[in-house]
C-alpha positions as CSV (number, residue, x, y, z in Angstrom):
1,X,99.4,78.4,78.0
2,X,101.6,78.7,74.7
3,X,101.9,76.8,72.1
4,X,105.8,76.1,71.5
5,X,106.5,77.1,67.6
6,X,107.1,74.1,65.7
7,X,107.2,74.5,61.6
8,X,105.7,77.5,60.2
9,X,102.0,76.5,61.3
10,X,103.2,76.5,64.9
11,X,105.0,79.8,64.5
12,X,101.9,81.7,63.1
13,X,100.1,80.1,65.9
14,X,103.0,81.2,68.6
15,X,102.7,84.8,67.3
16,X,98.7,85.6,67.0
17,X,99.2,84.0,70.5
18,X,101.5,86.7,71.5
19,X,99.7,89.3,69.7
20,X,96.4,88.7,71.3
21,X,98.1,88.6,74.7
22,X,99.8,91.8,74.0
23,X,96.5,93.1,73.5
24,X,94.6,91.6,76.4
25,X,97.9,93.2,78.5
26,X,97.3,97.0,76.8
27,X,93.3,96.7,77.3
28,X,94.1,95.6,81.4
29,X,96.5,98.5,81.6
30,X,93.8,100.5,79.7
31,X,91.0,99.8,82.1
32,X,93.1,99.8,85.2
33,X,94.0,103.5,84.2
34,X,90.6,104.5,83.4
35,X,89.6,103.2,86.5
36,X,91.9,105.5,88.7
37,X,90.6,108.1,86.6
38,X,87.7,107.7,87.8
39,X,87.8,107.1,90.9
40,X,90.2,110.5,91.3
41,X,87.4,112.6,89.8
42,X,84.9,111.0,92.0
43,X,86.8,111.6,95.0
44,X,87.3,115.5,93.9
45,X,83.8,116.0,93.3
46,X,82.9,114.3,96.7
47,X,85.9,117.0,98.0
48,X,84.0,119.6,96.7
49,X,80.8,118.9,98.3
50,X,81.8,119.1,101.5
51,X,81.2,122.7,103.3
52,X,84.0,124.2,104.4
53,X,84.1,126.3,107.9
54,X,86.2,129.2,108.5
55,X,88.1,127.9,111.1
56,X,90.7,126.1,109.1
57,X,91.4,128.3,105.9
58,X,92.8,125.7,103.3
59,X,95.6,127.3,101.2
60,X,96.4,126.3,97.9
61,X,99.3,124.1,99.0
62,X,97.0,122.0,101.3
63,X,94.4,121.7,97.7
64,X,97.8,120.5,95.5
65,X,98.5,118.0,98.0
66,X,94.7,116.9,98.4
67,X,94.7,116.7,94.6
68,X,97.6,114.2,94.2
69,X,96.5,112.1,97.6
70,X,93.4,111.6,96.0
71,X,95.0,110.9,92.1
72,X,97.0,108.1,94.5
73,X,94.9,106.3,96.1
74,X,92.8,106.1,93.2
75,X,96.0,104.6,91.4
76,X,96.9,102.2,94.0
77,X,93.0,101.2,94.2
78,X,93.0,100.8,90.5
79,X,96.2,98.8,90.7
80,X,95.0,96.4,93.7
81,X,91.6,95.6,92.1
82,X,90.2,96.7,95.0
83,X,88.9,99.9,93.3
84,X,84.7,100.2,92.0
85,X,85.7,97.0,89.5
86,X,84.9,99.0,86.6
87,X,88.1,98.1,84.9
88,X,86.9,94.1,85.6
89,X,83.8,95.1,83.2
90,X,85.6,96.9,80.8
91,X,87.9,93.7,80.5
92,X,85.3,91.8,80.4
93,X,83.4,93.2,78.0
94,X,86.3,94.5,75.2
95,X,87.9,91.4,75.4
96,X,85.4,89.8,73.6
97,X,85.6,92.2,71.2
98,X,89.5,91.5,71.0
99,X,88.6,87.7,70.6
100,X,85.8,88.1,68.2
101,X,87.5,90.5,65.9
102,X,90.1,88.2,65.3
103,X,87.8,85.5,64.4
104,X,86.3,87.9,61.9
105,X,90.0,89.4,60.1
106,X,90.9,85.8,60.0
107,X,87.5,84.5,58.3
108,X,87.8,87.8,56.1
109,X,91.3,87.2,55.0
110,X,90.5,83.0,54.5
111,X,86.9,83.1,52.8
C-alpha cells in the first residue's frame, strides 16, 4: 500500500516508495527471464541426449523449430510460475538486498 504525498516528508516517502517498487518490478522480470533461460538450456541439453535412430532424419528446419518450442515453453513456464521456482529464490533472496541497501544509503547519507 502507498502512502498518499502529503508535504514534502510524504512526497520523499511517495517516491523511495515508487523507487523501491520499480526495483522489486525489474528484479521479478529479471528472475522470471533468467528462469526461462534456464529452463530452455535445460531442455536442449535434455534434447541432445536423446539417441537419435535413422529412421526419421531430422533436418535443420525441424531443429529451428524444436529450438524456439523449447525457448517457449520455457517463457510461458517462466511467466506462469509454474517453471523450477528458481526465479521465487532469486526474488527472495535479492530483494533483501534491495531492502537492506536502502537502509544502508539512507543511514550513510543521515549519520
Amino acid at each position: 500500500m502507498y502512502a498518499l504525498p502529503t508535504g514534502f516528508e510524504g512526497l520523499k516517502a511517495y517516491k523511495s516508495q515508487s523507487a523501491s517498487q520499480n526495483k522489486v518490478n525489474e528484479l521479478q522480470q529479471a528472475a522470471q527471464s533468467f528462469e526461462a533461460f534456464f529452463v530452455s538450456m535445460l531442455l536442449k541439453s535434455m534434447r541432445k541426449g536423446i539417441i537419435k535412430s535413422g529412421l526419421f532424419s531430422q533436418s535443420s528446419g525441424e531443429e529451428v523449430f524444436q529450438g524456439l518450442f523449447d525457448d517457449k515453453i520455457a517463457e510461458t513456464s517462466a511467466k506462469r510460475g509454474s517453471g523450477f521456482g528458481v526465479s521465487d529464490m532469486l526474488i527472495k533472496r535479492l530483494s533483501k538486498d534491495i531492502y537492506s541497501h536502502g537502509r544502508y544509503d539512507k543511514e550513510a547519507k543521515n549519520p
